[in-house]
C-alpha positions as CSV (number, residue, x, y, z in Angstrom):
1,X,11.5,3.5,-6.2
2,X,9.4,0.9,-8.7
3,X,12.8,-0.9,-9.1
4,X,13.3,-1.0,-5.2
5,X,9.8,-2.5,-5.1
6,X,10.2,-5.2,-7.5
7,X,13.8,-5.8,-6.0
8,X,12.2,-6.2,-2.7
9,X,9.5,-8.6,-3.8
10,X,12.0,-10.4,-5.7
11,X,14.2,-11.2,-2.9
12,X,11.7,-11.9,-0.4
13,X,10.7,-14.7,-2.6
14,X,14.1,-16.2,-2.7
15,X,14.4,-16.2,1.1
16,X,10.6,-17.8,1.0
17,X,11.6,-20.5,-0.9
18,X,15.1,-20.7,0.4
19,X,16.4,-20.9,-3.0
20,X,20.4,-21.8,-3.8
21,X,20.9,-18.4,-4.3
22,X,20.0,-17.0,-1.0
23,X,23.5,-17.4,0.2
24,X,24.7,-14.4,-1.7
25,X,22.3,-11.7,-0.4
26,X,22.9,-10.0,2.9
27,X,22.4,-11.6,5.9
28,X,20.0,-8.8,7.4
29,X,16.7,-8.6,5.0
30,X,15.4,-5.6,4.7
31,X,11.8,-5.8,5.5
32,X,8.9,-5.8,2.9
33,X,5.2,-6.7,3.3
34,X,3.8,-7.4,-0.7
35,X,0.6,-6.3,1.0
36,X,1.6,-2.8,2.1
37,X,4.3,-1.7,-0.3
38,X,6.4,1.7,0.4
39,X,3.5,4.9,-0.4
40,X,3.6,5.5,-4.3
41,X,4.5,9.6,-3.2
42,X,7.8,7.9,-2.9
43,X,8.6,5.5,-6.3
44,X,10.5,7.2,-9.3
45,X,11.3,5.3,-12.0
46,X,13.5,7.1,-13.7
47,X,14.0,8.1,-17.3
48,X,17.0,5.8,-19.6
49,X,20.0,7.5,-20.5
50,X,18.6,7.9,-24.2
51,X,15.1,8.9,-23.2
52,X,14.5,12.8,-23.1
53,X,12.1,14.9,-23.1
54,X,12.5,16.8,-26.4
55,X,10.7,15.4,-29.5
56,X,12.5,15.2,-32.8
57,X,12.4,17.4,-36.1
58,X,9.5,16.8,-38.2
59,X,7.5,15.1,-35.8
């Protein structure tokens, strides 16, 4: 959910500021308030595709 955060902020600031590249996100925002961002309970941020969980030999 992090990335939804940050993709949220992101675009609210390119409506705010009617930036050029406005015209290619959807017509119907999705609403976000910087100030009172979705509950933490809810991000995930998960792992890469080469990240696990195991440590290496020797280490």
């Amino acid at each position: 959910m992090v990335p939804l955060q940050i993709a949220k902020c992101i675009v609210k600031g390119i409506r705010d500021r009617k930036l050029g590249i406005a015209k290619f996100l959807n017509k119907e925002p999705v609403p976000f308030n910087p100030a009172k961002p979705d509950p933490v309970e809810k991000w995930n941020w998960p792992m890469g595709a080469y990240v696990t969980g195991m440590k290496p030999d020797g280490n």
